[in-house]
C-alpha positions as CSV (number, residue, x, y, z in Angstrom):
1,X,-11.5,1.9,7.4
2,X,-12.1,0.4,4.0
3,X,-9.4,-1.9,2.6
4,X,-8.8,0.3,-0.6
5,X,-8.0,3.2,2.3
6,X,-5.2,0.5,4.1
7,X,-3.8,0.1,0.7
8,X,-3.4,3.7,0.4
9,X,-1.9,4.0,3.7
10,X,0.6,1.6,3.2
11,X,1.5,2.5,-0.2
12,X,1.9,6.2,1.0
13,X,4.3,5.0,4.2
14,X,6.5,2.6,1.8
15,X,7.2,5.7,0.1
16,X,8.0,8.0,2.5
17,X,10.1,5.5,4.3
18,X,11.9,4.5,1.6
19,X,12.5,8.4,0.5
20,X,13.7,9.0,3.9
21,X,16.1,5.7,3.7
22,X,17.4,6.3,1.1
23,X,18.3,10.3,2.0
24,X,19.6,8.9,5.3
25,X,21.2,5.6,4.5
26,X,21.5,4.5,0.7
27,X,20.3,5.7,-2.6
28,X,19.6,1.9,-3.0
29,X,16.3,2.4,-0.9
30,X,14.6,4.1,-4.2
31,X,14.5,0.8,-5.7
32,X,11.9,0.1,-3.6
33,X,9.8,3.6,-4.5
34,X,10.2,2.5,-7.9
35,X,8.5,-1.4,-6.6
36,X,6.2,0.2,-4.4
37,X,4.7,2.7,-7.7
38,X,5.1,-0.4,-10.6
39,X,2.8,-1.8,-8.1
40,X,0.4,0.3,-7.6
41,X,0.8,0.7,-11.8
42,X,-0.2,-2.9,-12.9
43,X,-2.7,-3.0,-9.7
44,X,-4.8,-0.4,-11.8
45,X,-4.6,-2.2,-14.9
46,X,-4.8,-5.7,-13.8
47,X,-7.1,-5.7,-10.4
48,X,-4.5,-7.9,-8.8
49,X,-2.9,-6.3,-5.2
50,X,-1.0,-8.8,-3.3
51,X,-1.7,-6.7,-0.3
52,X,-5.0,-6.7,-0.7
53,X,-5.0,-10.6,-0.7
54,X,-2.5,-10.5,2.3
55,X,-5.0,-7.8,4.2
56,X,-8.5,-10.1,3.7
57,X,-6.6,-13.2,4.7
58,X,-5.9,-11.5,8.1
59,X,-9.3,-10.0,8.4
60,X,-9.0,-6.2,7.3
61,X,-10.9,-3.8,6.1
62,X,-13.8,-5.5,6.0
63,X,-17.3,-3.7,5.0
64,X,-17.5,-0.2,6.7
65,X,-19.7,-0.4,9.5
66,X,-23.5,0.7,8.9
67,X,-24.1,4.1,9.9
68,X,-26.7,4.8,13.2
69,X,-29.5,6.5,12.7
């Protein structure tokens, strides 16, 4: 998997665990949907992803592997 596909994974999962945490435990929880999409906001304006940096530092989603003929 690519690393702008992990990003999107865990974007997508913050969300719907912080919907569902909120439903379930404390309207507090949207806070977090709120950080999770400012996030992914300036990330498309300004390049910068701290979980990007946080993903290549441990190694993922590195090139996608070459396809076999």
């Amino acid at each position: 998997m690519t690393l702008e596909r992990y990003i999107r994974l865990f974007a997508g999962l913050f969300i719907l665990l912080s919907l569902l945490l909120a439903r379930f435990h404390s309207p507090n929880w949207l806070w977090f949907t709120v950080f999770v999409g400012f996030n992914l906001f300036q990330s498309s304006l300004t390049c910068f992803c701290p979980l990007e940096i946080i993903l290549q530092k441990l190694g993922v989603g590195g090139t996608p592997p070459s396809s076999r003929s």
